[in-house]
N, C-alpha and C positions, 0 to 999 in steps of 0.2 A: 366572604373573602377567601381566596385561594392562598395558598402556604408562599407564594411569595409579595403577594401584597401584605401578609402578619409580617415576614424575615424585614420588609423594608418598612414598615411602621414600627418594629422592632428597635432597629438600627437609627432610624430619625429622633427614636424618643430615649434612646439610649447614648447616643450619642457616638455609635460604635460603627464599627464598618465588618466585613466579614473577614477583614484578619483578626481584630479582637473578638469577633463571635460568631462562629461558624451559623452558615446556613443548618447544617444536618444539628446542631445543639438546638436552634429555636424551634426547627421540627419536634426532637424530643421533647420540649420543653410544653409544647402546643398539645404534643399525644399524651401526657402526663394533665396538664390541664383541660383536657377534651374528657379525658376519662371521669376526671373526679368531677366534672361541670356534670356530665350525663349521666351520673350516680345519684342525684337530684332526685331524680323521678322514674321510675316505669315507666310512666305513658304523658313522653313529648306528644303534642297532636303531627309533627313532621314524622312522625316516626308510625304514624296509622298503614298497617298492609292486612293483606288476606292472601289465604294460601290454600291450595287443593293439596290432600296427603293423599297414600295411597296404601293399605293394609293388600299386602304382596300376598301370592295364591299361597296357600301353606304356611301364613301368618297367622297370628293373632295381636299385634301390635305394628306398630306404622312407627318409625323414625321420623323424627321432627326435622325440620328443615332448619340451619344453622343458624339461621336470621331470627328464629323465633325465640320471645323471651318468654317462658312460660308465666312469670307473675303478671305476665301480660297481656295474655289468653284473655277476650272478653266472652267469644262464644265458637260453639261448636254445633256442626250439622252432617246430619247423617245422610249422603246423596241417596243412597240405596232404599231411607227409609220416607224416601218426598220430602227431603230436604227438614225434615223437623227437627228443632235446635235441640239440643242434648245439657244434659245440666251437670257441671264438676265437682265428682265426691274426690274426697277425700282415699290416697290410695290403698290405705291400708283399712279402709270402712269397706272400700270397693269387693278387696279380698276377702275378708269379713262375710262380706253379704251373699255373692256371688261362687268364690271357690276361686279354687287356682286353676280347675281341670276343664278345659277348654271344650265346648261341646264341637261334634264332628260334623255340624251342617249348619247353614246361615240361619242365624239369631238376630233380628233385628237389635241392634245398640238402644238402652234407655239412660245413658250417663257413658261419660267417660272421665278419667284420670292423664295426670302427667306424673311419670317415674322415671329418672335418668336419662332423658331426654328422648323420651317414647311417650306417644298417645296410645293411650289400655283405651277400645270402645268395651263396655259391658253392657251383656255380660261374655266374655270370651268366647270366641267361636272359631271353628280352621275353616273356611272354607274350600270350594272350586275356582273362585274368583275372585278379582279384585275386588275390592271395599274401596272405596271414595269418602272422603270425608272432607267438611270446609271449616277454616279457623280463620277468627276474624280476631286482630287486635291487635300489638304494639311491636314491630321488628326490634333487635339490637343494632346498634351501628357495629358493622363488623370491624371497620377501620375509618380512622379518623378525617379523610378528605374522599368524601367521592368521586364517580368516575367522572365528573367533570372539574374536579378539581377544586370545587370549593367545600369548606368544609362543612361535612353532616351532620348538620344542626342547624336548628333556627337560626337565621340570619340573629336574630339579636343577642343570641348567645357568642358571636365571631369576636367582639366587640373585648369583653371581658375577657377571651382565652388572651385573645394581647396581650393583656393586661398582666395575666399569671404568668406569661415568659418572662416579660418585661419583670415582675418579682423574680424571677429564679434569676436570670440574669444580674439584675444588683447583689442575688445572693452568691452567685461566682466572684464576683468582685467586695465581697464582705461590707458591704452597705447594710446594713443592717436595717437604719430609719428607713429607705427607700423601696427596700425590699417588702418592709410590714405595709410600708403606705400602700404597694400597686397590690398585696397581696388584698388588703382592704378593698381597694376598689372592684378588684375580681371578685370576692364575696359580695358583695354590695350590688355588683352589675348582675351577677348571677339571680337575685335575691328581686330583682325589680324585673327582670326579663322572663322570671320565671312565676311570677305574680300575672305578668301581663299577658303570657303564653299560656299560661292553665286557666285562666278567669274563664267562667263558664258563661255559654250564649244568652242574653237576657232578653228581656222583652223590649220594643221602643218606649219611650215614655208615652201617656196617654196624651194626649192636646182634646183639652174640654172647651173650647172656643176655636175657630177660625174656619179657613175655607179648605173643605177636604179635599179637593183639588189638589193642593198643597201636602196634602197631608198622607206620603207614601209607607203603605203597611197597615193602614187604616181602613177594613173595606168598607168601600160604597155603603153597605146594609145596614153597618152600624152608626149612619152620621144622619141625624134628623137635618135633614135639607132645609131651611126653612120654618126650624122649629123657633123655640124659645130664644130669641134674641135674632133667628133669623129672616132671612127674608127669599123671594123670589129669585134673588141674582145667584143662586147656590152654593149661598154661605151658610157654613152649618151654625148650629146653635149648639147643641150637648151632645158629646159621645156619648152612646149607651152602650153597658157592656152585657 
């Protein structure tokens, strides 16, 4: 949903027009409930990116790109070093282990840290050249409608933000039951959209009878053709695993 299909489900469910409720009020109302909707969780699966950094000549650290959430960081790779994934300490283990004094010529990275919103590769080194590095893992929405205008997030999440204007809304006009009820159902919509959205990939169920023909996901190798209950016309008899 874009910000005026919510202003006009707004208005239809509220009963109001945009003299009694400004358009710019259900925006705030949407960015206030976008915000605290996507506080939910680190890692929406709409929210998956990858990013190339880049540690500048005379660096030892790379600034992270705006978009990046670090508790959201899943991995890290050293282009310089054949791309091999690097493992995240801890930053003050890092300094610990390593030191603070930056060696004066390229150190292949074996870990790296996030501090202040910089990627540390260690163990510190200044080089001649650029350093590349890749991060794979979960953006921030920087602002609450993207550049085409709908807003970024799961579709199933658009549903319930209505919902929390539609609450603030009765709460301008000191509704109080109406206000708890949609605020309810924003929690609630949040609560099953976000169940539905994180539920992790699973396997198909098995089918221990029928025609594998039929039976997509299921290879060819594992279905006895013919076996135990089957016959000639390439009906299977028992999956075997």
């Amino acid at each position: 949903m874009n910000l005026s299909e919510i202003q006009n489900y707004v208005w239809r469910q509220t009963d109001t027009t945009v003299a009694d409720l400004p358009g710019e009020t259900i925006a705030a109302y949407v960015d206030e409930g976008f915000q605290r909707t996507i506080a939910a969780e680190n890692r929406w699966p709409s929210y998956e990116a990858q990013w190339e950094i880049t540690v500048p000549i005379g660096q030892f650290r790379a600034q992270l790109p705006s978009d990046v959430n670090p508790p959201a960081i899943m991995s890290a790779a050293d282009f310089d070093g054949g791309g091999q994934p690097l493992p995240q300490v801890n930053h003050e283990e890092a300094e610990s282990r390593w030191g603070l004094s930056p060696a004066d010529h390229l150190v292949l990275s074996v870990a790296y840290s996030v501090w202040a919103g910089y990627f540390f590769p260690w163990m510190l080194c200044i080089g001649d050249a650029e350093r590349k590095f890749y991060l794979r893992g979960y953006r921030k929405p920087l602002v609450t409608f993207a550049s085409n205008g709908q807003v970024d997030a799961d579709p199933r999440l658009h549903l319930p933000l209505c919902h929390y204007a539609i609450a603030l809304a009765y709460a301008q006009q000191e509704d109080d039951v109406l206000e708890s009820r949609y605020m309810e159902r924003w929690a609630g919509g949040v609560e099953l959209a976000r169940k539905a959205i994180m539920d992790p990939a699973r396997n198909r169920p098995i089918v221990m009878y029928g025609d594998w023909r039929n039976r997509r996901g299921v290879p060819f190798s594992s279905v006895l053709s013919g076996g135990r209950g089957g016959g000639d016309d390439g009906v299977a008899g028992i999956v075997q695993i």
